[in-house]
Structure formats: C-alpha cells, structure tokens
Biopython code that builds the backbone (N, CA, C, O; Angstrom):
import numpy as np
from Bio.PDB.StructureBuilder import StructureBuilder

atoms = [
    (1, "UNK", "N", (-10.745, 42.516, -60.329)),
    (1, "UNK", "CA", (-11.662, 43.136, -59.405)),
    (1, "UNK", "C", (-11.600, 44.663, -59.487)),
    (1, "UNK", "O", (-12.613, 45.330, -59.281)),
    (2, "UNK", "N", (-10.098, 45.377, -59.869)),
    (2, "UNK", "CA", (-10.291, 46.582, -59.633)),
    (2, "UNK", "C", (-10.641, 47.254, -61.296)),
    (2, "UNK", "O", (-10.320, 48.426, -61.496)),
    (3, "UNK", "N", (-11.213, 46.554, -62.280)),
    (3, "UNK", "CA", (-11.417, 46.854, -63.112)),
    (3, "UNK", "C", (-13.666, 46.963, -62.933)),
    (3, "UNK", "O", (-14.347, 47.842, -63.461)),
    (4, "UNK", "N", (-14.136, 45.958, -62.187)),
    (4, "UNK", "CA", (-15.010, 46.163, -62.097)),
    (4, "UNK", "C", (-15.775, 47.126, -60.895)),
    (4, "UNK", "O", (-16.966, 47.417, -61.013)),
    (5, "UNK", "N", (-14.896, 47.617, -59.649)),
    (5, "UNK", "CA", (-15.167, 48.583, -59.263)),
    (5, "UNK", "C", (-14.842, 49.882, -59.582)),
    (5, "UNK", "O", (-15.346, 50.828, -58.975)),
    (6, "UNK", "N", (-13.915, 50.043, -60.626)),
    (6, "UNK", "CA", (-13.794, 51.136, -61.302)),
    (6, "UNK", "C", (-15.483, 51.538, -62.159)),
    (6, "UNK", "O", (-16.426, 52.322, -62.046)),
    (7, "UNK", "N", (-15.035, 50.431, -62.990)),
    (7, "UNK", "CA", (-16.608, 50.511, -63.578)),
    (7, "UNK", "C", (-17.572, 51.064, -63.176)),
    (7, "UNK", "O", (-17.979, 52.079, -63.741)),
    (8, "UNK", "N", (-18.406, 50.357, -61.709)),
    (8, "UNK", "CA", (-18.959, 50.458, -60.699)),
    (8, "UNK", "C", (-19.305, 51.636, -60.425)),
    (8, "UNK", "O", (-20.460, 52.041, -60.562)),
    (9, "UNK", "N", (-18.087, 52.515, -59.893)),
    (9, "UNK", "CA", (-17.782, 53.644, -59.774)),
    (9, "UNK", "C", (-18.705, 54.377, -60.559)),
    (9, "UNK", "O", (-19.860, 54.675, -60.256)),
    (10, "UNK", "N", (-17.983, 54.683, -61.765)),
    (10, "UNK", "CA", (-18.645, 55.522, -62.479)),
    (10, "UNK", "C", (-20.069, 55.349, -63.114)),
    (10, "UNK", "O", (-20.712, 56.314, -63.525)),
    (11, "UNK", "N", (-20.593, 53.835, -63.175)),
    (11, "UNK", "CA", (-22.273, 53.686, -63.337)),
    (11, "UNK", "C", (-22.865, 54.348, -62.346)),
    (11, "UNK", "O", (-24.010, 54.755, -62.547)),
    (12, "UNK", "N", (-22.293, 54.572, -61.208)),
    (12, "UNK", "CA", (-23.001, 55.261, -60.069)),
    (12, "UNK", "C", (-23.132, 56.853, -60.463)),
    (12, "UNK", "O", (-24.150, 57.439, -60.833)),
    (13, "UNK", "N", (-22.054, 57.285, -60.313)),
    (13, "UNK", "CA", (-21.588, 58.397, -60.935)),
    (13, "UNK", "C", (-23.541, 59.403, -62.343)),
    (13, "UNK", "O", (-24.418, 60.266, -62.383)),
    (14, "UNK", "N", (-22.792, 58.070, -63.163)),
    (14, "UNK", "CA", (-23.583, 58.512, -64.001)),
    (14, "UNK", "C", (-25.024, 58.388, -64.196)),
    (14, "UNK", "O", (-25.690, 59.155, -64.891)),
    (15, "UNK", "N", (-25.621, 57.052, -63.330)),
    (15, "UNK", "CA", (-26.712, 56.987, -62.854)),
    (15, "UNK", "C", (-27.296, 58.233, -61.667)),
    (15, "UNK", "O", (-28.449, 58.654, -61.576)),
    (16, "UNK", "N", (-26.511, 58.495, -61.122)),
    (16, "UNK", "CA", (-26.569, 59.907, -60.242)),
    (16, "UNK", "C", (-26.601, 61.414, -60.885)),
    (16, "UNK", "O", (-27.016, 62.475, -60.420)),
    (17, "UNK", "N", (-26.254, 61.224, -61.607)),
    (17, "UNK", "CA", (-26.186, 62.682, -63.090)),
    (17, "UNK", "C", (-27.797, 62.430, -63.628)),
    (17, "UNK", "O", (-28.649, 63.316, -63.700)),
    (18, "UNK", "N", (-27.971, 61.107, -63.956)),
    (18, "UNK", "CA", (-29.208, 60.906, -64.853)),
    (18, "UNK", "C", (-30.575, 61.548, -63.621)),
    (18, "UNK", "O", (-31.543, 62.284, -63.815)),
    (19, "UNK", "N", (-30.158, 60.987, -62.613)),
    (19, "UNK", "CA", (-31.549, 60.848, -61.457)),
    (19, "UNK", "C", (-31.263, 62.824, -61.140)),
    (19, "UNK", "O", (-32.181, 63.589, -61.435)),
    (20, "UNK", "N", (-30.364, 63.203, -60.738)),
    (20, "UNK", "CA", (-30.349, 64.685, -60.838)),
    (20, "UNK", "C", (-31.479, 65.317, -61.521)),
    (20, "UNK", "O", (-32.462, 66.008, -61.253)),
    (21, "UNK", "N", (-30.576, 64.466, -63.086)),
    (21, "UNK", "CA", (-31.362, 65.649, -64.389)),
    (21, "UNK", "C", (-33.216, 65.294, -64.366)),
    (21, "UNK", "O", (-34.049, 65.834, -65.094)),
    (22, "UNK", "N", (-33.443, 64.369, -63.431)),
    (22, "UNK", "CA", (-35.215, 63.999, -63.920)),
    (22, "UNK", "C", (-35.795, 64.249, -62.397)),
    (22, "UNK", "O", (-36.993, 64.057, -62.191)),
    (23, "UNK", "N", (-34.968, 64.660, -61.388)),
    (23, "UNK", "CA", (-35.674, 64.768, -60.623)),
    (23, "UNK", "C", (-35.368, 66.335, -59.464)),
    (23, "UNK", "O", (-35.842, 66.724, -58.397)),
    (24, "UNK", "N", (-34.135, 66.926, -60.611)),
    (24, "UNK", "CA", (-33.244, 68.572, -59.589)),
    (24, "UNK", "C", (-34.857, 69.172, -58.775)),
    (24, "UNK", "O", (-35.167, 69.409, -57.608)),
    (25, "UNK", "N", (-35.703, 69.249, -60.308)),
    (25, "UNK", "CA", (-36.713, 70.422, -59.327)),
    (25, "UNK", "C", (-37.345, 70.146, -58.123)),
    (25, "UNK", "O", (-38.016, 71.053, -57.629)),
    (26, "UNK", "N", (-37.281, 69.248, -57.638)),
    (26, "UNK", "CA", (-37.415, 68.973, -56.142)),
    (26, "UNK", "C", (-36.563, 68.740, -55.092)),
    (26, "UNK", "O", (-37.013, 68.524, -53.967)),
    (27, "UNK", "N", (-35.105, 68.762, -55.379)),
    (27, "UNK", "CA", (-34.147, 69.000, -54.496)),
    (27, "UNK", "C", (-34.165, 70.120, -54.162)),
    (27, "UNK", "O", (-34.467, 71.022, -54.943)),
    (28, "UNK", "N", (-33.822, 70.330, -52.838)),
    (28, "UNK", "CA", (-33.112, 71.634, -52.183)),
    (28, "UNK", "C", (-31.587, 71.979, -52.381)),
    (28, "UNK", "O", (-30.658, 71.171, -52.408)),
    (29, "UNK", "N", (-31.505, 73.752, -52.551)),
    (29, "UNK", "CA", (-30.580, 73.770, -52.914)),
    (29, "UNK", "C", (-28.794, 73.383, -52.529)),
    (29, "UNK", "O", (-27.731, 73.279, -53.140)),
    (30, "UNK", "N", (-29.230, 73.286, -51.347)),
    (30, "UNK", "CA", (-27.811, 73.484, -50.825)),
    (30, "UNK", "C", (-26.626, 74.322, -50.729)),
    (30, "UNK", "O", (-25.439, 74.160, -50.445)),
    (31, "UNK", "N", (-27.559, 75.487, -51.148)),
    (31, "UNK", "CA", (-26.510, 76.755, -51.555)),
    (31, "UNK", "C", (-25.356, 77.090, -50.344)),
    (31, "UNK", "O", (-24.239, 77.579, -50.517)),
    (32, "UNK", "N", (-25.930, 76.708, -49.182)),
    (32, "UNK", "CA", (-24.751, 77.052, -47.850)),
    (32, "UNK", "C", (-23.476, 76.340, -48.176)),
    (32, "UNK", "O", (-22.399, 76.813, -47.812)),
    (33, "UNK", "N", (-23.590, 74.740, -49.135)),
    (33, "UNK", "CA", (-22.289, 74.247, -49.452)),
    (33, "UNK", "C", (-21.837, 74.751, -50.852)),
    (33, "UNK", "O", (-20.795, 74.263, -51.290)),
    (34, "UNK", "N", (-22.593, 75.806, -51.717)),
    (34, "UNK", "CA", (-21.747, 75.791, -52.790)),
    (34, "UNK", "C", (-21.377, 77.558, -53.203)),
    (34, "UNK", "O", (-21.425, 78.301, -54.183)),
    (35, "UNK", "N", (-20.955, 77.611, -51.591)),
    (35, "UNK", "CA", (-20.355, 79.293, -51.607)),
    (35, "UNK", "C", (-20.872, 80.453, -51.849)),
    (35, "UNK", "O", (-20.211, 81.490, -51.910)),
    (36, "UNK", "N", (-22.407, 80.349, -52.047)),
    (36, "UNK", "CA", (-22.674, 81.903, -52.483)),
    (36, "UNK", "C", (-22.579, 81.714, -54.197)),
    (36, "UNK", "O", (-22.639, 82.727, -54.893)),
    (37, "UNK", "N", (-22.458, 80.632, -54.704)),
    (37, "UNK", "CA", (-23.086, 80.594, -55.891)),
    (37, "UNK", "C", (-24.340, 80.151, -56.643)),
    (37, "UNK", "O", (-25.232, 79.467, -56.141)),
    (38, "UNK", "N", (-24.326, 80.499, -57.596)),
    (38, "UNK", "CA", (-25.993, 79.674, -57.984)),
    (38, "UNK", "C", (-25.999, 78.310, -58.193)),
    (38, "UNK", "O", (-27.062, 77.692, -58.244)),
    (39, "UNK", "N", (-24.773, 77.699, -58.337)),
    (39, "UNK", "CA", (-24.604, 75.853, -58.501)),
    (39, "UNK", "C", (-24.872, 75.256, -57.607)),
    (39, "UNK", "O", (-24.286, 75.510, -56.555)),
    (40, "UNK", "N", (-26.011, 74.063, -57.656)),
    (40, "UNK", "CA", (-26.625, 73.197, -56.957)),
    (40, "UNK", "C", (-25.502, 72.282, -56.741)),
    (40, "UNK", "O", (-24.478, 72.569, -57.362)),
    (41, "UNK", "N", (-25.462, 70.860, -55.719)),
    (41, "UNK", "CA", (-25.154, 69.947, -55.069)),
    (41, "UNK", "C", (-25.867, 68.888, -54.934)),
    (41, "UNK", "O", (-26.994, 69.077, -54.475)),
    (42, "UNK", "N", (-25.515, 67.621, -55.235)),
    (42, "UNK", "CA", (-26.131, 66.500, -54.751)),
    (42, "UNK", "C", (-25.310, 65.599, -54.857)),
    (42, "UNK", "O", (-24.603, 65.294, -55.817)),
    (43, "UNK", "N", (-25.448, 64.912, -53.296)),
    (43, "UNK", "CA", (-24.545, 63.955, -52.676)),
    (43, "UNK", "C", (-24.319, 62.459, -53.877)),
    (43, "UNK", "O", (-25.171, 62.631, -54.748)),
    (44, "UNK", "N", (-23.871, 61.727, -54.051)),
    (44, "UNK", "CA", (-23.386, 60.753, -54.936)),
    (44, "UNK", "C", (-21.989, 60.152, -54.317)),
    (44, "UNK", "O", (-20.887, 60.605, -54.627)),
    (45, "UNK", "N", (-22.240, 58.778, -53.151)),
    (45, "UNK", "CA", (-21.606, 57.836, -53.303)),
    (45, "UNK", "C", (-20.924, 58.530, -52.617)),
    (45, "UNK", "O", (-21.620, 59.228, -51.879)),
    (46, "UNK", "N", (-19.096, 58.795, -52.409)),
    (46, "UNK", "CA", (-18.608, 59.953, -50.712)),
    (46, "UNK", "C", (-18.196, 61.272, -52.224)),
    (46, "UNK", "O", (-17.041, 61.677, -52.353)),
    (47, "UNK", "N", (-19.093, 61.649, -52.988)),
    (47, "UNK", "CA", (-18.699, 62.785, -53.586)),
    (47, "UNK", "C", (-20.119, 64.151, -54.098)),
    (47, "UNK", "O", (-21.257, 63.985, -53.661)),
    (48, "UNK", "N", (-19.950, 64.796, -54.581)),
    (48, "UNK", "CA", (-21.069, 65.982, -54.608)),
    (48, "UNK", "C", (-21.076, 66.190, -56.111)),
    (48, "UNK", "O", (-19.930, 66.484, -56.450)),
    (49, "UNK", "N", (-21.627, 66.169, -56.805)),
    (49, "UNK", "CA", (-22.004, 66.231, -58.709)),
    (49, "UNK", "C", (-22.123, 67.764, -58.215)),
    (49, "UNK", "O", (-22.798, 68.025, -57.219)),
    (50, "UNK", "N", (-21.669, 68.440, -58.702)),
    (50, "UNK", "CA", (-21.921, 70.146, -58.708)),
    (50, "UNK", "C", (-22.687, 70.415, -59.976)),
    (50, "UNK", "O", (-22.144, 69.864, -60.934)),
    (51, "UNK", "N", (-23.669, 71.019, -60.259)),
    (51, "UNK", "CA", (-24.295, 71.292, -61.432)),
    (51, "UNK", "C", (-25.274, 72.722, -61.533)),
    (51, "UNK", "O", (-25.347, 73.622, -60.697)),
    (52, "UNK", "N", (-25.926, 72.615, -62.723)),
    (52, "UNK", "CA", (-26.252, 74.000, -63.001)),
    (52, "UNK", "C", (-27.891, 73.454, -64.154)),
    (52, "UNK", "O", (-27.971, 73.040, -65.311)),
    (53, "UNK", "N", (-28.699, 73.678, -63.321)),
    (53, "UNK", "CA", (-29.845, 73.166, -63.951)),
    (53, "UNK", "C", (-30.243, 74.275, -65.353)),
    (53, "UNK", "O", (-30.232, 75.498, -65.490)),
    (54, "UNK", "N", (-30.591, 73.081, -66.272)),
    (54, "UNK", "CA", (-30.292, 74.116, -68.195)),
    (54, "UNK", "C", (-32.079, 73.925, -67.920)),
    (54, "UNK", "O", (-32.816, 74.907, -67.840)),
    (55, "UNK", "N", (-32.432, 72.913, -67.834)),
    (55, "UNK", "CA", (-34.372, 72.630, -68.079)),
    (55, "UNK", "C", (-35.029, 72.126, -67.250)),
    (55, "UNK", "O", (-34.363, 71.937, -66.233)),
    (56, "UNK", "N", (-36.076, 71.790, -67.167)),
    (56, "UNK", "CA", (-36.735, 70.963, -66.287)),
    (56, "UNK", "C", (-36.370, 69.462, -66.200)),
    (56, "UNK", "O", (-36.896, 68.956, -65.209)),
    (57, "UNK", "N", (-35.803, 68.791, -66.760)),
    (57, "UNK", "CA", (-35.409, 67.990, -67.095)),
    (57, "UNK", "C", (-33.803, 67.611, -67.969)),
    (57, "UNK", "O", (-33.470, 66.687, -68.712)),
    (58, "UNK", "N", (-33.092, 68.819, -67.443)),
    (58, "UNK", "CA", (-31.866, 68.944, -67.994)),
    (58, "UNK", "C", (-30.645, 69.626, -67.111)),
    (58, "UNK", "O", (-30.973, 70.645, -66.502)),
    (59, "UNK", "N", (-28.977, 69.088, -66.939)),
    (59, "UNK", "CA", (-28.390, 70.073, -66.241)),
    (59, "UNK", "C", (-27.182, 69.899, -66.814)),
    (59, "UNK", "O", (-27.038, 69.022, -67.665)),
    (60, "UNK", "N", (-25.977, 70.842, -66.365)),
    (60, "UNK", "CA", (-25.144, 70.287, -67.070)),
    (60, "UNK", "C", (-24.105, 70.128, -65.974)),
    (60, "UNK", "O", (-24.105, 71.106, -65.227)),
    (61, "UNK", "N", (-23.544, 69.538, -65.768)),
    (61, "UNK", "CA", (-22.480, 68.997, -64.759)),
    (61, "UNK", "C", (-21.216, 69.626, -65.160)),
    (61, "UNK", "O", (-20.428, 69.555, -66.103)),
    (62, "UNK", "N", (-21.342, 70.264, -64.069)),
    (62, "UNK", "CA", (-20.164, 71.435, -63.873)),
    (62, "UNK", "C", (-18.736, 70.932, -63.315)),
    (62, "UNK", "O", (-17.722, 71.401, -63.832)),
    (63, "UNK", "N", (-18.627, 69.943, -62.218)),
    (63, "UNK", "CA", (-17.858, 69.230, -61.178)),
    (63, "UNK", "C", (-18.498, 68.107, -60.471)),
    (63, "UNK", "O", (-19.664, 67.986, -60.095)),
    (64, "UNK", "N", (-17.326, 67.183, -60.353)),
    (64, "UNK", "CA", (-17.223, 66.282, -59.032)),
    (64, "UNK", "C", (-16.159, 66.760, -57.839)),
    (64, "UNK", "O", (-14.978, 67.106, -57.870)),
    (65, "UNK", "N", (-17.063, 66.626, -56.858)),
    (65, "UNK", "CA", (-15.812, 66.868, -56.011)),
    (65, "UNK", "C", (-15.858, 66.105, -54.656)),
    (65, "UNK", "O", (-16.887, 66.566, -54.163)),
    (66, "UNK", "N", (-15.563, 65.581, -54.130)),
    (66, "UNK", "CA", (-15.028, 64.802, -53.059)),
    (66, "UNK", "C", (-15.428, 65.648, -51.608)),
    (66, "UNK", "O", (-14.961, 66.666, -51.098)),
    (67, "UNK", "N", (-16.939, 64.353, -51.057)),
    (67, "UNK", "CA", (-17.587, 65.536, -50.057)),
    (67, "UNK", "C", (-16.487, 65.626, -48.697)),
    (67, "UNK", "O", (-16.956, 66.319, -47.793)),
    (68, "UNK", "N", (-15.613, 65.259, -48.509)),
    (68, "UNK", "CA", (-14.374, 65.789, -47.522)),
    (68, "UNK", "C", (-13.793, 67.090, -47.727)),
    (68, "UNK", "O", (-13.480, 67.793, -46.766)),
    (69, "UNK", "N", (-13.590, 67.543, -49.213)),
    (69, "UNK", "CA", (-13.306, 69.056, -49.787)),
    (69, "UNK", "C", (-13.735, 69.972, -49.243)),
    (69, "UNK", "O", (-14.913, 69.859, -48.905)),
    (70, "UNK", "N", (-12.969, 71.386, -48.870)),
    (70, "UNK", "CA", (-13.792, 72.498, -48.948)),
    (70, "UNK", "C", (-14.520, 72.772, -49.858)),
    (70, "UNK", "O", (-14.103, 73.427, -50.813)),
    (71, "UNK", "N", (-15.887, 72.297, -49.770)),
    (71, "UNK", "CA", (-16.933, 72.426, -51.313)),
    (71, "UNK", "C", (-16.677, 74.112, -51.696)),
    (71, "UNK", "O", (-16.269, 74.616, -52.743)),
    (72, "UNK", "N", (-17.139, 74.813, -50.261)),
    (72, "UNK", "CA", (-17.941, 76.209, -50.964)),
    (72, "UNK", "C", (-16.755, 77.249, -51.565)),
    (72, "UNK", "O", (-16.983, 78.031, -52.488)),
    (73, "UNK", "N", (-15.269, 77.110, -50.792)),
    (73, "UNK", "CA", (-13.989, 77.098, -51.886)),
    (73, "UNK", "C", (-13.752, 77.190, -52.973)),
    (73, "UNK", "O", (-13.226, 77.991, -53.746)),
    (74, "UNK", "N", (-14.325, 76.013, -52.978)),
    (74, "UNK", "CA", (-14.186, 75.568, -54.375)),
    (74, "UNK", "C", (-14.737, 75.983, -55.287)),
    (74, "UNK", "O", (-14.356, 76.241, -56.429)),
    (75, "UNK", "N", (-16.006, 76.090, -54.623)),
    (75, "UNK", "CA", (-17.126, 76.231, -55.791)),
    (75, "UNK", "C", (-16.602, 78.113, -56.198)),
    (75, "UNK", "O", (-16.310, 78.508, -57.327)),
    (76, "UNK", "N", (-16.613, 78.699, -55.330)),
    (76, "UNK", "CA", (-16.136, 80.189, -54.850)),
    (76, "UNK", "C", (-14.648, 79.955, -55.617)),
    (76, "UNK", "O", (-14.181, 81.056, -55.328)),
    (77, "UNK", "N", (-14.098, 79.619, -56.015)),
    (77, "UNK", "CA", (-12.486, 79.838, -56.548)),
    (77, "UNK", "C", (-12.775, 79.608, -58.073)),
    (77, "UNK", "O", (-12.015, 79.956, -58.977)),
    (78, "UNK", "N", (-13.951, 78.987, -58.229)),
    (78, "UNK", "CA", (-14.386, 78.086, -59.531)),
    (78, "UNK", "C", (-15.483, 79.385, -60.486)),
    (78, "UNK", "O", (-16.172, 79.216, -61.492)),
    (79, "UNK", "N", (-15.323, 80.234, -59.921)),
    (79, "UNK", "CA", (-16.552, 81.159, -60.440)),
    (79, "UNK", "C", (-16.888, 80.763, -62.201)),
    (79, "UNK", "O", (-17.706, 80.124, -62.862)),
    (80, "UNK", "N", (-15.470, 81.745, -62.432)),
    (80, "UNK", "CA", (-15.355, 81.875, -63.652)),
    (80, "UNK", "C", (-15.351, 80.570, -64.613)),
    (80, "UNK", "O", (-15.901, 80.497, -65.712)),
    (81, "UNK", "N", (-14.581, 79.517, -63.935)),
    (81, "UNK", "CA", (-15.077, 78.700, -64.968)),
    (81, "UNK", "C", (-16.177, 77.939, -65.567)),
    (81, "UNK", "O", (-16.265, 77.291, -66.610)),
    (82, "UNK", "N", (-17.543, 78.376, -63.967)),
    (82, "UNK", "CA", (-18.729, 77.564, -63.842)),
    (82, "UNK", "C", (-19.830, 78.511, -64.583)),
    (82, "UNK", "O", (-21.031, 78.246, -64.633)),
    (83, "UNK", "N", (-19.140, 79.791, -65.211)),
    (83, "UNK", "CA", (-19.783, 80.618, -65.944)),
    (83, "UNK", "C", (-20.585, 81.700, -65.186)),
    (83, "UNK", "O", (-21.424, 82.428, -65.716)),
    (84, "UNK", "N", (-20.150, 81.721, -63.603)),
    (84, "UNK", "CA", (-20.978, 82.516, -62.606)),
    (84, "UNK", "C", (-20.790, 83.988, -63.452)),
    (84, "UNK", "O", (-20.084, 83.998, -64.460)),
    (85, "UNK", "N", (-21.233, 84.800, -63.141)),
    (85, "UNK", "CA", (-21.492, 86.218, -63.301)),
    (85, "UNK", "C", (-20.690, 87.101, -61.762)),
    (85, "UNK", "O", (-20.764, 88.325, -61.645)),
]
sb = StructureBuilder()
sb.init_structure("model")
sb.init_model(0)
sb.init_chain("A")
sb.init_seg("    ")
for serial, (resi, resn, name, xyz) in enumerate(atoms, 1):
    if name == "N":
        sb.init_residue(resn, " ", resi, " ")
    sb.init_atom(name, np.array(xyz, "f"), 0.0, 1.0, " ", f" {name:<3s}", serial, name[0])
structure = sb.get_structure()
C-alpha cells in the first residue's frame, strides 16, 4: 500500500506541474506568499510547486514546499538559487 501512495503522490505532483505549465497565464500571482519575489505559487495536494514561468506554455519548477512552511522565507532565503536578481 505504501508503495502505491507513494506513487500516487507524485502523479499528483506531476500532473500539477503539467496543469501549471498549460494553464499559469491565468492564475494569480500570489506574490504576498512568495516574499517579494517574482516566483509564482500554486497549491498542489497540502504543498505549493514554486515556479518561474519560461513561455506561455512552459515553467520551470523551482521548489516544493509544504503549505504549513514559512513560504515567503523561504522563497526570500532562496533568492539566489531561484536565479532572482
């Protein structure tokens, strides 16, 4: 069993990355949770896909992080590695 909710897990995960990348330009940003940076948010299952939209149809997934976290912290401690300026 805990081999198929692992699984589970991450089809969600990645089905949630896919629906992001075909549908970001109509999300709102959520910038109040991701610190004063330019990286978007969207909720997925009890966690937040942090990402950074490349196209209209493209992003690249920067982080998961666990929506109990100090997101904007994070995202704010994370500058440099999320390529912020």
């Amino acid at each position: 069993m805990g081999k198929q909710l692992t699984s589970r897990y991450f089809e969600d995960l990645h089905e949630g990355a896919q629906y992001i990348a075909d549908n970001h330009t109509s999300f709102g940003s959520r910038h109040h949770l991701a610190g004063g940076t330019s990286l978007f948010l969207y909720p997925v299952r009890e966690h937040y896909i942090v990402y950074e939209p490349l196209t209209e149809k493209s992003i690249a997934v920067v982080a998961v992080i666990r929506q109990g976290r100090d997101i904007p912290t994070i995202c704010r401690s994370g500058q440099h590695r999320f390529g912020e300026s």
